[in-house]
Backbone as ProteinMPNN parsed JSONL, in Angstrom:
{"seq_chain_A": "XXXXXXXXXXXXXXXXXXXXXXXXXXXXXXXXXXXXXXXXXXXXXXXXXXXXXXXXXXXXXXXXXXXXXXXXXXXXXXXXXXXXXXXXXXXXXXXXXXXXXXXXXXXXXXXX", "coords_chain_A": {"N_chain_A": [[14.69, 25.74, -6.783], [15.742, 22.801, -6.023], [17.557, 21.254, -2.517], [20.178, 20.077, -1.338], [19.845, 18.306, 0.961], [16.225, 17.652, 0.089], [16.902, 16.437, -2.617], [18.678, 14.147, -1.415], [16.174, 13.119, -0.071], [14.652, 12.464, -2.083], [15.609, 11.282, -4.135], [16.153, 8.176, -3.408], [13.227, 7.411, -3.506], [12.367, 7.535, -6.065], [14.572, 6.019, -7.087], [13.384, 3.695, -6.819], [10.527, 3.828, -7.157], [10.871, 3.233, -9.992], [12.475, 0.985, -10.051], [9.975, -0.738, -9.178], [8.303, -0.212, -10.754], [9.935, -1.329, -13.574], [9.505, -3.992, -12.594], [6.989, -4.364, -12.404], [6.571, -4.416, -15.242], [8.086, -6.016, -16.592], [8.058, -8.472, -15.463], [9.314, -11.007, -16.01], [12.153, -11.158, -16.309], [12.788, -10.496, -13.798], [12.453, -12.752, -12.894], [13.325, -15.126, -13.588], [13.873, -18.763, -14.36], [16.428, -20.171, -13.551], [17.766, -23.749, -15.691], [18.782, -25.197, -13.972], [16.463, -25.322, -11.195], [13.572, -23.648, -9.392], [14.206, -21.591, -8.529], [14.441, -18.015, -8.565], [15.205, -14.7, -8.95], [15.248, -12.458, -7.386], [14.996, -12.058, -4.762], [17.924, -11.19, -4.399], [17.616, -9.144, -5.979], [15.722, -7.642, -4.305], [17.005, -6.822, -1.966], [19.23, -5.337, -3.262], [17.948, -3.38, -3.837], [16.654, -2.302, -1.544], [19.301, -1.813, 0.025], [20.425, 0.291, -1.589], [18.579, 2.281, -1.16], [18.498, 3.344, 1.265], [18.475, 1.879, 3.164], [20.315, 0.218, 4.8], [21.435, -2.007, 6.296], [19.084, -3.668, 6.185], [19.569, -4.333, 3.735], [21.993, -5.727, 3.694], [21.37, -7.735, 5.177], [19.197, -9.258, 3.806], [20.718, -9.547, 1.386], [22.607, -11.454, 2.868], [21.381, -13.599, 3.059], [20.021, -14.404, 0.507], [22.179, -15.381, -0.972], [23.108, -16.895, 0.59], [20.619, -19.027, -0.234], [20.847, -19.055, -2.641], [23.573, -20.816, -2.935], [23.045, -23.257, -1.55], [20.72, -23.521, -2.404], [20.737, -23.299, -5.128], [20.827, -21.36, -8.507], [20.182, -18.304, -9.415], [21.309, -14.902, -9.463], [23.903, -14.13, -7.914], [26.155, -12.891, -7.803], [24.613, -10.28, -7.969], [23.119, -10.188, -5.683], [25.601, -9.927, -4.249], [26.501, -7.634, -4.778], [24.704, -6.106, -3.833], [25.805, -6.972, -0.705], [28.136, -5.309, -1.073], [27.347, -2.377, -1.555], [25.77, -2.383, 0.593], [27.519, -2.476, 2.699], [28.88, -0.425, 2.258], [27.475, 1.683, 2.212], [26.431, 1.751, 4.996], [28.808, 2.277, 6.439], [29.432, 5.041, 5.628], [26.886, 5.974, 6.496], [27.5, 5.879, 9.165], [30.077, 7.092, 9.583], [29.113, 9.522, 8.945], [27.394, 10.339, 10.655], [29.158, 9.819, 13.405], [30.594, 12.197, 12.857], [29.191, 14.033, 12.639], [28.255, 14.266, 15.536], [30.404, 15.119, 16.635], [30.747, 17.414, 15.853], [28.153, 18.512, 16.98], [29.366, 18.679, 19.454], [31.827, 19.688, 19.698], [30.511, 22.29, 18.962], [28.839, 22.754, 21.058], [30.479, 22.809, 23.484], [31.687, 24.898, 22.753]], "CA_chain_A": [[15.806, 24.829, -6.9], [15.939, 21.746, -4.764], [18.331, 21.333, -1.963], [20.945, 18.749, -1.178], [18.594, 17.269, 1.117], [15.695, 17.4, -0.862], [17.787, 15.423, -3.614], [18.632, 12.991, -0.746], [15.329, 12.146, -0.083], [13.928, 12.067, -3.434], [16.028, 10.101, -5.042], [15.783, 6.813, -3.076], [12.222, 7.533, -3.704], [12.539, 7.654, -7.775], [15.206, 4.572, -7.415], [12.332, 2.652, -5.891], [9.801, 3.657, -8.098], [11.897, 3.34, -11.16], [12.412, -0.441, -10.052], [9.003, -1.643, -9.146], [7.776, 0.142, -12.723], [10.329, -2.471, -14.196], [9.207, -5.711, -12.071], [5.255, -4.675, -12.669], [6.308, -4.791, -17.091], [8.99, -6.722, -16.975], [8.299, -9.598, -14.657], [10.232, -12.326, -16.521], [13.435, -10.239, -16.295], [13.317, -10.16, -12.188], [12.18, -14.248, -11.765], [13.827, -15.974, -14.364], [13.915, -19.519, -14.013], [17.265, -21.414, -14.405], [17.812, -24.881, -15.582], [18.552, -26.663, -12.547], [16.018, -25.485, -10.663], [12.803, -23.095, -9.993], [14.449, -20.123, -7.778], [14.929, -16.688, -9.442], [16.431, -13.904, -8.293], [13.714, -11.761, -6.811], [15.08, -11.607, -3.439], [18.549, -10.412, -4.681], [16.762, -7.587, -6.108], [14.996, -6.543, -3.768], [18.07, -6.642, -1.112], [20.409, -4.512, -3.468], [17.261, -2.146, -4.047], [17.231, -1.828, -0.136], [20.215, -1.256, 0.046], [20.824, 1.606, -2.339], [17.341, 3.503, -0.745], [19.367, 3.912, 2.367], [18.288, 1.185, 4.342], [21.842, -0.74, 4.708], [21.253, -2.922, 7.144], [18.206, -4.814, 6.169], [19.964, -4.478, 2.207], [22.982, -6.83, 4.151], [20.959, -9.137, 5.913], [19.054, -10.002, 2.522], [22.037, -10.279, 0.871], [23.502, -12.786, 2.861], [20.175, -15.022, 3.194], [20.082, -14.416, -0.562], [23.548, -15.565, -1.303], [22.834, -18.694, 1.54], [19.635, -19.74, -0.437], [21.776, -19.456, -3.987], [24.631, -21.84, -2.658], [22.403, -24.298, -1.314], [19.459, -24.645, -3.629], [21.285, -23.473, -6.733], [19.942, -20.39, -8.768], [21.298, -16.951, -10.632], [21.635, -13.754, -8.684], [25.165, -14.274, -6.278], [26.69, -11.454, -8.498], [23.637, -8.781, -7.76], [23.274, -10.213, -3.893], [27.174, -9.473, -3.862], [26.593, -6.135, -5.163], [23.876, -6.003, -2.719], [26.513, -6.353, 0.138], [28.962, -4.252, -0.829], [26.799, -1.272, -1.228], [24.915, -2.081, 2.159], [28.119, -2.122, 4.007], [29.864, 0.812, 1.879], [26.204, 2.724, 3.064], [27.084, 1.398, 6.774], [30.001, 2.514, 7.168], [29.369, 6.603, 5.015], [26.375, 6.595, 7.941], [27.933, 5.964, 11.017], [30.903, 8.32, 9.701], [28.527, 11.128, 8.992], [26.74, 10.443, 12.279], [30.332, 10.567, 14.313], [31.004, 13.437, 12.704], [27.565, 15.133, 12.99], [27.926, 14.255, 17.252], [31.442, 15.368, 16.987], [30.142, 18.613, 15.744], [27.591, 19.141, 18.171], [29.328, 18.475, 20.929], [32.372, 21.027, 19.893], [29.456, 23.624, 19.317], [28.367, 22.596, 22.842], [31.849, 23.392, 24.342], [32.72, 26.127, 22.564]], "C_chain_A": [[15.844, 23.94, -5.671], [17.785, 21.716, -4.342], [19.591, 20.127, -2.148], [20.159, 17.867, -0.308], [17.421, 16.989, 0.812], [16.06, 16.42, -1.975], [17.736, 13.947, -3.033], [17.478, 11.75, -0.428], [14.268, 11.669, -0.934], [14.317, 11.143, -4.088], [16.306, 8.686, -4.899], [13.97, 6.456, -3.683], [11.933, 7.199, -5.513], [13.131, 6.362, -8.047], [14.301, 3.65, -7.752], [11.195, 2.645, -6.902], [9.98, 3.158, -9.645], [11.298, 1.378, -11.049], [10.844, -1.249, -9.704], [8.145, -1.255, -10.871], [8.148, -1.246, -13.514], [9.709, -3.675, -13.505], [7.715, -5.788, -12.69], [5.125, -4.785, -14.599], [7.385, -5.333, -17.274], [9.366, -8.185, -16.322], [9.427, -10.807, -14.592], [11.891, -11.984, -16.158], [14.155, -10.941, -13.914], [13.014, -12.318, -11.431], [12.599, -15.084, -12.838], [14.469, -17.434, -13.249], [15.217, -20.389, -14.153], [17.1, -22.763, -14.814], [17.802, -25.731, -14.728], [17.65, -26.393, -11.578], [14.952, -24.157, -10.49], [13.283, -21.507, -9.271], [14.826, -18.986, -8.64], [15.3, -15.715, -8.589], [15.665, -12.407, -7.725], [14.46, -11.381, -4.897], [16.674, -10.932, -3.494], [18.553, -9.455, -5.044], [16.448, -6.804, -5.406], [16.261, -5.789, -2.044], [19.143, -5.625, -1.626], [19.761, -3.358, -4.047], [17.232, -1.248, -2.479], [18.071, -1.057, 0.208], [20.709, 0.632, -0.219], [19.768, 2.424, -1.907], [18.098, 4.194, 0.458], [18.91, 2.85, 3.771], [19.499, -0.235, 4.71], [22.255, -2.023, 5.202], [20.243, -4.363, 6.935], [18.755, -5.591, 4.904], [21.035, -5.775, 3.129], [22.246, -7.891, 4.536], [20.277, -9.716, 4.251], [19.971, -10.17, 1.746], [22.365, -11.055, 1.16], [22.32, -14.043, 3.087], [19.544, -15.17, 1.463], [21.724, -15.502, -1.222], [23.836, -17.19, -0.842], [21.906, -19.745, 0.432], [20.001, -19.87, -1.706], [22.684, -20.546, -4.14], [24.073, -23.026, -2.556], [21.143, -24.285, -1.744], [19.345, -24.186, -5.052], [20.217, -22.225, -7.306], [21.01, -19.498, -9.093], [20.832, -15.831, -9.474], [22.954, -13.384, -8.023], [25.462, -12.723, -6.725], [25.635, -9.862, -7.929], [23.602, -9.075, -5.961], [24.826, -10.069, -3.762], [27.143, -7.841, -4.039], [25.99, -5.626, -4.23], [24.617, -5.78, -1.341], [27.284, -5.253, 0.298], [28.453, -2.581, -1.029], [26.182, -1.35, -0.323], [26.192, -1.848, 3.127], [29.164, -0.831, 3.732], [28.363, 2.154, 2.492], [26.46, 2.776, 4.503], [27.741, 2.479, 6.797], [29.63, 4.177, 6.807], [28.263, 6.793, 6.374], [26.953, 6.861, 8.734], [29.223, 6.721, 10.309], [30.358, 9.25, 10.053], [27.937, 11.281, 10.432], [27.966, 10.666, 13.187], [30.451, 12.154, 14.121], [30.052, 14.575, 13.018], [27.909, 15.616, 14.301], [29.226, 15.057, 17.321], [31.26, 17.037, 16.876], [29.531, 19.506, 16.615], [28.588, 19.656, 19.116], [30.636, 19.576, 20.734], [31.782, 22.145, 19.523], [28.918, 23.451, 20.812], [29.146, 23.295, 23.843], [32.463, 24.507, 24.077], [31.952, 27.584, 23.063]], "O_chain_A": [[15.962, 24.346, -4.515], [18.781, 21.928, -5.035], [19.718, 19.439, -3.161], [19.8, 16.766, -0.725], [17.166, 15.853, 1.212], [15.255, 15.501, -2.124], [17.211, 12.949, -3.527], [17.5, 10.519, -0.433], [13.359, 10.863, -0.733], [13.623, 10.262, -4.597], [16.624, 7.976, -5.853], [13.634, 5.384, -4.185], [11.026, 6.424, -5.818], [12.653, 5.589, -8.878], [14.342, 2.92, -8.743], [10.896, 1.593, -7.468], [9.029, 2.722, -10.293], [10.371, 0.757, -11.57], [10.731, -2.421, -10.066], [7.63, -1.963, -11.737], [7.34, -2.056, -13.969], [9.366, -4.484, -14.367], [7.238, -6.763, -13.27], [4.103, -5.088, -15.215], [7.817, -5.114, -18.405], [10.387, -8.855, -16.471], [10.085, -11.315, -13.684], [12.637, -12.859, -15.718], [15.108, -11.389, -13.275], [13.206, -12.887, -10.356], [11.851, -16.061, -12.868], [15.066, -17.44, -12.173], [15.11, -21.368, -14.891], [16.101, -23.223, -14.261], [17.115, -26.745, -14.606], [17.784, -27.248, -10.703], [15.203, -23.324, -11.361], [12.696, -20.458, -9.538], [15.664, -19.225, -9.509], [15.722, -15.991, -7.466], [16.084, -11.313, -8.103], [14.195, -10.432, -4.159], [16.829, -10.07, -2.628], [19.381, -8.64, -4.637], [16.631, -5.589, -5.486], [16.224, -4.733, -1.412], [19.89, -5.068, -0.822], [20.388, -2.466, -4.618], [17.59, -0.092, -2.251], [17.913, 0.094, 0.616], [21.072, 1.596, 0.456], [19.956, 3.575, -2.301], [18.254, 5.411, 0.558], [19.017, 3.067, 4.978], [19.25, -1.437, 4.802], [23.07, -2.84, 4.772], [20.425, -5.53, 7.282], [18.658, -6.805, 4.73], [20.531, -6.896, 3.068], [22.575, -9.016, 4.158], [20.919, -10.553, 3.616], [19.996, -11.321, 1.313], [22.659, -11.884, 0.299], [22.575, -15.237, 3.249], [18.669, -16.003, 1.229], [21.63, -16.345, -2.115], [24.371, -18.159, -1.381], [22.237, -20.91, 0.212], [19.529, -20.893, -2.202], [22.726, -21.204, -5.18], [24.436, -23.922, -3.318], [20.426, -25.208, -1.36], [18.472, -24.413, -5.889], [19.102, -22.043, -6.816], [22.227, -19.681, -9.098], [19.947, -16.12, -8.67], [23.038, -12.24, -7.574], [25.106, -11.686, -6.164], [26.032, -8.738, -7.623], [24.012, -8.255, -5.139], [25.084, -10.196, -2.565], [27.798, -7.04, -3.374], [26.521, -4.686, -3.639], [24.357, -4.757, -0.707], [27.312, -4.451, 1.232], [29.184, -1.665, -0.652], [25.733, -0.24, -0.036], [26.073, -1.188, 4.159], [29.962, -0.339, 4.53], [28.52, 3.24, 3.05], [26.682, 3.832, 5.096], [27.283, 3.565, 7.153], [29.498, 4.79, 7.866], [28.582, 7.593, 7.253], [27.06, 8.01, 9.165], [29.411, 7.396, 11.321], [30.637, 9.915, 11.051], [28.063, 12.265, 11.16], [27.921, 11.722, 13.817], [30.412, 13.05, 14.965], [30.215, 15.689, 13.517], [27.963, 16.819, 14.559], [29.167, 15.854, 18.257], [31.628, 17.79, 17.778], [29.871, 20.627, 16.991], [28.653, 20.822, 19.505], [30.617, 20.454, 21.597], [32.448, 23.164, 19.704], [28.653, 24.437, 21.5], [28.775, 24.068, 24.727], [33.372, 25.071, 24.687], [32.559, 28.654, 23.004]]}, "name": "protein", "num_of_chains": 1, "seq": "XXXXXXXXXXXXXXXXXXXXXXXXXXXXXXXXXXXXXXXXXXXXXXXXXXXXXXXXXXXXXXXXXXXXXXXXXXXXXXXXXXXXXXXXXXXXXXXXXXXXXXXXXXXXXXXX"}
């Protein structure tokens, strides 16, 4: 029986695979072209796949240079690079809790 961390680090792993499965037979899906112009949504993807693996930080920054390059040269994604933020900074923030709390831990096993 797998653990809770086992789980943890499998299942970013499965996300990840999961989604490049879909991009490598479903190409059209992830670069669709709108009307006004030739950008698709390929980098919103891959920012709110980031994201959700556990990497929160880089998932935000592509989000908002996703979200920049939607506004000003027009294109479909905002909605998934929005989703993209708010799970990179709802990941943020559950880290650096668990990490306070981790140190906070130690350090009253340290003292006690």
């Amino acid at each position: 029986m797998l653990g809770s961390a086992q789980i943890a680090v499998i299942l970013p792993g499965v996300a990840l695979a999961a989604l490049m499965f879909y991009a490598a037979f479903a190409p059209d899906a992830l670069l669709t072209k709108p009307a006004h112009g030739p950008h698709g949504i390929a980098l919103p993807v891959v920012a709110l796949a980031v994201a959700l693996i556990g990497a929160p930080i880089i998932g935000i920054v592509l989000g908002h240079v996703s979200r920049h390059q939607i506004r000003t040269r027009g294109g479909d994604g905002d909605g998934i690079a929005l989703a993209a933020l708010v799970i990179g900074y709802v990941v943020l923030s559950l880290e650096l809790t668990a990490m306070i709390w981790f140190w906070a831990a130690i350090v009253r096993w340290a003292t006690a």
